[in-house]
LOGUMI-310369 format. One record per residue (C-alpha): z negated, x, y; residue in three letters; residue number from 1. Coordinates in steps of 0.05 Angstrom, whole numbers, plus 32768, in hexadecimal, padded with zeros to 4 digits. Example, Ala and Ser with C-alpha at 12.3 -4.5 7.8 and 13.67 -1.06 7.14 Angstrom:
# residues 2
    zz    xx    yy  res    n
  7F64  80F6  7FA6  ALA    1
  7F71  8111  7FEB  SER    2
//
This chain:
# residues 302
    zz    xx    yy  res    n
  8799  7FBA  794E  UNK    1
  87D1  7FBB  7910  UNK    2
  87A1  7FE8  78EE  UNK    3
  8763  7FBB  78F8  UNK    4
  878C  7F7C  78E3  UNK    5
  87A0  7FA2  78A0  UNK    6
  8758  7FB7  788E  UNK    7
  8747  7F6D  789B  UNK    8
  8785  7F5A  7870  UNK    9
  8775  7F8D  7837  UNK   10
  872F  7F73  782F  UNK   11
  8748  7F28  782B  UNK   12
  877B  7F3B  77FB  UNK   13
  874C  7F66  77C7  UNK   14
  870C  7F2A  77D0  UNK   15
  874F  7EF3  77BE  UNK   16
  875B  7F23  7788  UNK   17
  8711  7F20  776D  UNK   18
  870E  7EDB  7770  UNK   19
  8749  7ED1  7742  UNK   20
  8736  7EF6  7710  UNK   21
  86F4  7ED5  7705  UNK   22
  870F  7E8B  770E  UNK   23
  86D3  7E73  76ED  UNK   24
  869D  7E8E  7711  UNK   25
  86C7  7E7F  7751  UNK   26
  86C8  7E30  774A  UNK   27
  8684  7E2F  772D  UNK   28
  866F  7E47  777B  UNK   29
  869A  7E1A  779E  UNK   30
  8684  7DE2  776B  UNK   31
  8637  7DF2  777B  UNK   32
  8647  7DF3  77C2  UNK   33
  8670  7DBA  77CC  UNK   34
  863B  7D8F  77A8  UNK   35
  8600  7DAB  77D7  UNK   36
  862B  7D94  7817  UNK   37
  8642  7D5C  77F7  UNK   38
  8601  7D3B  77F3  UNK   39
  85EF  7D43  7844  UNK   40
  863A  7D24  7850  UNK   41
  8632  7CE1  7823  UNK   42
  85F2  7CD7  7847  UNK   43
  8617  7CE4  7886  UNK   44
  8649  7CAE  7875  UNK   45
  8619  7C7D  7861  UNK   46
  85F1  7C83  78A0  UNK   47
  862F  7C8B  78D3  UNK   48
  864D  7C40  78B2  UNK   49
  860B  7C1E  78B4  UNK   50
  8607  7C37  7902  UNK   51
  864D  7C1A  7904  UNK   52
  8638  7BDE  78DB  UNK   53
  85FE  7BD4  7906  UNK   54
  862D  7BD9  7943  UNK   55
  865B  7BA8  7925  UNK   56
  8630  7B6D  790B  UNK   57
  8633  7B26  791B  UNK   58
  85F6  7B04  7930  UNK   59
  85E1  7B3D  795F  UNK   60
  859E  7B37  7985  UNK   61
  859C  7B11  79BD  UNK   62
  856C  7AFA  79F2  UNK   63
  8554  7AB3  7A00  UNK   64
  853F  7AA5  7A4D  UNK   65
  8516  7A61  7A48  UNK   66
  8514  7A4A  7A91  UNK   67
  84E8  7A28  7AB4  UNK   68
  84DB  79D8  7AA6  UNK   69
  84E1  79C9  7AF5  UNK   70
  8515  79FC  7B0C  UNK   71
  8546  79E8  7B3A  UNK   72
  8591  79E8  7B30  UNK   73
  859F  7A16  7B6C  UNK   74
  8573  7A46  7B44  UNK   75
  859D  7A40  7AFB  UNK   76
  85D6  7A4F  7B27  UNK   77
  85B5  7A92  7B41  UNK   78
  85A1  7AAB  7AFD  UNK   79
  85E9  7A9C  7AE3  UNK   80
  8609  7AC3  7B1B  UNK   81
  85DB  7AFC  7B06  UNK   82
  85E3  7AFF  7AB9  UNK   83
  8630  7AF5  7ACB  UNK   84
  862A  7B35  7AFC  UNK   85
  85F7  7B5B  7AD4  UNK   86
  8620  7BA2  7AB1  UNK   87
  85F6  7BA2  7A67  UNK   88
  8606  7B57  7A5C  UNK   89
  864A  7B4A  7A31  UNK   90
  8638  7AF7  7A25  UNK   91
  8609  7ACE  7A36  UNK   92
  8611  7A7D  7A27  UNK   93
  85EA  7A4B  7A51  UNK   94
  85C2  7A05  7A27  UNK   95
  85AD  79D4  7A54  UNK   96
  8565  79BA  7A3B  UNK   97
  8590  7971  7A32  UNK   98
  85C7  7995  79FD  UNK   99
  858A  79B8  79DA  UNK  100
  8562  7972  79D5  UNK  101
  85A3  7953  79BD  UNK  102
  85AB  7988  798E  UNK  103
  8563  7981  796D  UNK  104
  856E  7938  7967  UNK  105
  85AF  7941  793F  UNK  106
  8591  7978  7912  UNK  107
  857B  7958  78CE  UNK  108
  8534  7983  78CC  UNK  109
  8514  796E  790D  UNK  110
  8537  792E  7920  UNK  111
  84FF  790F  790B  UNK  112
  84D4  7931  7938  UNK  113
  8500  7926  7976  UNK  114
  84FF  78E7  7969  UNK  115
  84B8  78DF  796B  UNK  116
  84B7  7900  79AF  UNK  117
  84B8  78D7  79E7  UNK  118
  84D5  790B  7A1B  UNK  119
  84F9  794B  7A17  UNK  120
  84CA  7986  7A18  UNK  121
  8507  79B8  7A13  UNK  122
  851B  79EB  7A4F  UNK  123
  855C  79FD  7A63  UNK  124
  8572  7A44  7A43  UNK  125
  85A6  7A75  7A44  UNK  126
  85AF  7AA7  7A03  UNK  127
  85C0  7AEB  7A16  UNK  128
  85F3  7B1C  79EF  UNK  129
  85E1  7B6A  7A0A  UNK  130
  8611  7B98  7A07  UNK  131
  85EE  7BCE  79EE  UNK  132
  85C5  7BBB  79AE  UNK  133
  8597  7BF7  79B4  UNK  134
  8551  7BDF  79B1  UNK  135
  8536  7BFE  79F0  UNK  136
  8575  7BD8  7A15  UNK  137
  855D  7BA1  7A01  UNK  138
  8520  7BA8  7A0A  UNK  139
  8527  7BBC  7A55  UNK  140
  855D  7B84  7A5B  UNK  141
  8522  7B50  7A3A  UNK  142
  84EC  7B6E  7A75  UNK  143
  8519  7B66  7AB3  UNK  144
  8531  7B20  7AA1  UNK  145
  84EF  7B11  7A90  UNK  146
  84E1  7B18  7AE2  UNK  147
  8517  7AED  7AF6  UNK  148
  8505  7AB3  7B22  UNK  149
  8510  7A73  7AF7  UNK  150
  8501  7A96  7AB7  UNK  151
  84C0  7A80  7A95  UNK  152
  84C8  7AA8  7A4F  UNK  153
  8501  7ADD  7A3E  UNK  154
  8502  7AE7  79EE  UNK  155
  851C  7B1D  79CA  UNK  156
  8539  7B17  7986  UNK  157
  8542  7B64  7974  UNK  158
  8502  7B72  7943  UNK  159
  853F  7B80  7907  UNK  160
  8565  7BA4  7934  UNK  161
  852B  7BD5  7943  UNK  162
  8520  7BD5  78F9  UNK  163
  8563  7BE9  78EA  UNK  164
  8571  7C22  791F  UNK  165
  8528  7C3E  790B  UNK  166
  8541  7C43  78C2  UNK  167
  858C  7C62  78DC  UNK  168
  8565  7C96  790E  UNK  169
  8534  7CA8  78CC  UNK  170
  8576  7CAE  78A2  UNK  171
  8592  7CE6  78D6  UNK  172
  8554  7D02  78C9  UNK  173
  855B  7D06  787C  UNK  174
  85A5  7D23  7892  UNK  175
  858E  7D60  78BD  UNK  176
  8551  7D6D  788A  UNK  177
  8584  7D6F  7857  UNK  178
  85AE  7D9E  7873  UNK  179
  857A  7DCE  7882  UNK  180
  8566  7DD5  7844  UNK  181
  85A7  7DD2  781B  UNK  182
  85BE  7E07  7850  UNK  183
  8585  7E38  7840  UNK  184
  8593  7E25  77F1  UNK  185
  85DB  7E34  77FF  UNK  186
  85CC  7E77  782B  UNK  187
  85A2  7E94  77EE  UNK  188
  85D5  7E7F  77B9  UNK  189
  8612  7E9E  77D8  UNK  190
  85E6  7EDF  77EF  UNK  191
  85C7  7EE4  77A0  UNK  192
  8616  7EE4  778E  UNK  193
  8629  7F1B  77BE  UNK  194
  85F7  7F43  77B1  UNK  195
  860C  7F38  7765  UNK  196
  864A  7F52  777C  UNK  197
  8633  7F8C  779E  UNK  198
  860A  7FA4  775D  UNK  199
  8649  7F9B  7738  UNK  200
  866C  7FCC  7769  UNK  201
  8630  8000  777C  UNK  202
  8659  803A  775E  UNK  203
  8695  8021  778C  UNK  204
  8669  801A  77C6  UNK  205
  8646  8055  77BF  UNK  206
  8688  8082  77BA  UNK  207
  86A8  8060  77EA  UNK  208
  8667  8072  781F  UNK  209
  8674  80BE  7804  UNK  210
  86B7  80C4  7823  UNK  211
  869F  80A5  785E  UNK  212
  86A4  8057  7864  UNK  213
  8685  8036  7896  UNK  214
  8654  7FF8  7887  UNK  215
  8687  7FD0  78A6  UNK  216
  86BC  7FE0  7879  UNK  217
  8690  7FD4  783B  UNK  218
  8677  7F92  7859  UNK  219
  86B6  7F78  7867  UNK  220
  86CD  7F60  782B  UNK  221
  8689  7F3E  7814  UNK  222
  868B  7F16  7857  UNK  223
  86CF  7F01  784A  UNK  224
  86B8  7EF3  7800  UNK  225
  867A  7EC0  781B  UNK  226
  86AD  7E9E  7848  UNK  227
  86E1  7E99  7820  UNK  228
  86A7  7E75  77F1  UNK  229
  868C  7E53  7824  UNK  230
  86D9  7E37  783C  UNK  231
  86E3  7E1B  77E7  UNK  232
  8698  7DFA  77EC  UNK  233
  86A9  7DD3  7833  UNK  234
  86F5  7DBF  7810  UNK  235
  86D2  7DB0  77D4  UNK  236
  8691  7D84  77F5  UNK  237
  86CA  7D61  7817  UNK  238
  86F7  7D49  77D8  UNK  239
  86C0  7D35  77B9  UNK  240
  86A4  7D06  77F9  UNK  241
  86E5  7CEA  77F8  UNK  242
  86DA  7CDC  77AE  UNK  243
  869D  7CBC  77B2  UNK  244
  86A6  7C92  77F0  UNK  245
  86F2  7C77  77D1  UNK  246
  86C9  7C67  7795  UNK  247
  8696  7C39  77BA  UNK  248
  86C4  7C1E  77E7  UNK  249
  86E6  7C00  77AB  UNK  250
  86A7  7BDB  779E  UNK  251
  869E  7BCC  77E9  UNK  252
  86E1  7BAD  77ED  UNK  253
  86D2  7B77  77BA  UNK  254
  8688  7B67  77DD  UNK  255
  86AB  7B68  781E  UNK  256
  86DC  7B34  7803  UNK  257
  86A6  7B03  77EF  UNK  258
  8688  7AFE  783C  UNK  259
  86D5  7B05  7859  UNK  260
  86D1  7B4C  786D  UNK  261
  86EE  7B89  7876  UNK  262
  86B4  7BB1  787A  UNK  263
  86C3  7BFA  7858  UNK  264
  86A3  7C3B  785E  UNK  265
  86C6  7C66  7883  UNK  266
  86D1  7CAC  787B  UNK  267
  86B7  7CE6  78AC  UNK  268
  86E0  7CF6  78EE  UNK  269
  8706  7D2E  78EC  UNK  270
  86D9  7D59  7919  UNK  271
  8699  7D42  78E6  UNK  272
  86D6  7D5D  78AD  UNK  273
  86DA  7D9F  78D8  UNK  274
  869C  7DA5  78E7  UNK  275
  8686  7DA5  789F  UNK  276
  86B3  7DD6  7882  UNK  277
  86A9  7E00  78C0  UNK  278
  865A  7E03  78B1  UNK  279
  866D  7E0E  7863  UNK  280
  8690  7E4C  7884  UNK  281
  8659  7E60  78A6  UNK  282
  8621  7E5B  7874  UNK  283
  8645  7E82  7840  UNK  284
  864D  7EB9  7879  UNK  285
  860E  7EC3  7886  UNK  286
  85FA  7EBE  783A  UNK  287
  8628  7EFB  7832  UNK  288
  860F  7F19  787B  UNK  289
  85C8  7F14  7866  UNK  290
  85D9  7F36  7815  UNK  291
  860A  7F6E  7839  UNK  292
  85DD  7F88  7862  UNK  293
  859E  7F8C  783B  UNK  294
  85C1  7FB2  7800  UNK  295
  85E4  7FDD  7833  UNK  296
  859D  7FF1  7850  UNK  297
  857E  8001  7807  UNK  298
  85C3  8035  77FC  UNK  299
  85B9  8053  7842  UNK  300
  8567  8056  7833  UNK  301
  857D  8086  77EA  UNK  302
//
């Protein structure tokens, strides 16, 4: 086991070595790389705030029940137990057709009209807040009231909040298609590098397979090299999303200020955090996997 952890310790320590003597080259990778995941994570942000946002926002869809002209006040009493029982319904405020008729009277626009109008046409209504805002919520929420007894029409305000979450689900789209593709651009970079490397050391290699190394031994310290690569990309995607998103929130602040908010964007969790450096890891591992083992197969075919 000692031994194993010193070969393991060796490599690290001579790929270190390598990478400090060409400084240059080093931070030009970790440059290239960090902008590549960079770009998947901003979008990220963007997306995950205006979910929050969306979460967040006053003025939230709500359904109207207009009730019947002739119902019965043993019946408003029924539905009112049920929306006060029902488990999706956070508020829900009750209008008496007499407060809504008042109300039109006293607004400047169609006071005129009410008062024109000999008897009040208006029903009694109750606006309902859901608790989830997901459009198919309300949308099943909207067809079951809509079979209540005493309800003649149940309207659903929620056309911009099926806008919105069908731009935010093509926007996690964009993400994923993004990452694909940066992650095969990334894969090839950091495997055109190794293999680079391994030209640059074919006499090494090739001596050091005459005295008997295994593949494992020579592969070692390229895989270390793409993670190690892979590690300074994910640290240095992540400095620079904090960059960016401090920058904008700057400007956020003073548009937030004008509308009395405190809206901000905030920065990924810590597991999003992980999971990106953990994945810039990983794709410079298999970058160096994929170079390794081809090169080792075209010394082992002479």
């Amino acid at each position: 086991m000692k031994q194993w952890l010193n070969q393991h310790a060796q490599a690290l320590q001579l790929v270190l070595k390598r990478m400090l003597s060409n400084k240059l080259s080093t931070l030009m990778m970790f440059c290239v790389m960090g902008v590549a995941l960079c770009l998947p994570g901003i979008l990220y942000v963007i997306v995950d705030n205006l979910n929050r946002l969306a979460g967040d926002v006053q003025g939230e869809p709500q359904i109207s029940l207009f009730l019947k002209l002739d119902i019965q006040q043993d019946t408003i009493k029924t539905l009112d137990e049920q929306l006060s029982k029902h488990p999706d319904i956070k508020t829900y405020k009750f209008v008496s057709k007499d407060e809504a008729w008042r109300q039109l009277q006293l607004t400047s626009g169609t006071a005129n009209i009410a008062n024109n109008i000999e008897k009040n046409p208006l029903p009694d209504a109750y606006f309902v807040s859901p608790k989830n805002i997901d459009p198919d919520t309300i949308e099943r929420l909207q067809k079951e009231m809509q079979a209540w007894r005493g309800v003649e029409i149940a309207q659903a305000d929620a056309n911009w909040i099926k806008r919105l979450y069908s731009l935010l689900e093509l926007g996690e789209k964009a993400i994923w298609s993004l990452v694909i593709l940066l992650g095969f651009a990334l894969v090839a970079i950091i495997g055109n590098t190794i293999r680079l490397q391994i030209m640059t050391q074919r006499e090494e290699i090739e001596v050091s397979k005459l005295i008997g190394a295994t593949d494992s031994f020579i592969r070692r310290p390229f895989l270390y090299a793409g993670a190690l690569y892979g590690l300074g990309g994910g640290l240095t995607a992540l400095i620079l999303l904090l960059g960016i998103v401090s920058l904008f929130n700057y400007s956020i602040a003073d548009i937030a200020e004008l509308y009395a908010s405190d809206f901000h964007l905030a920065l990924p969790t810590l597991i999003v955090t992980l999971s990106m450096i953990a994945s810039a890891i990983g794709l410079g591992w298999i970058g160096s996997y994929t170079a390794v083992g081809r090169s080792l197969s075209q010394f082992n075919a002479h």
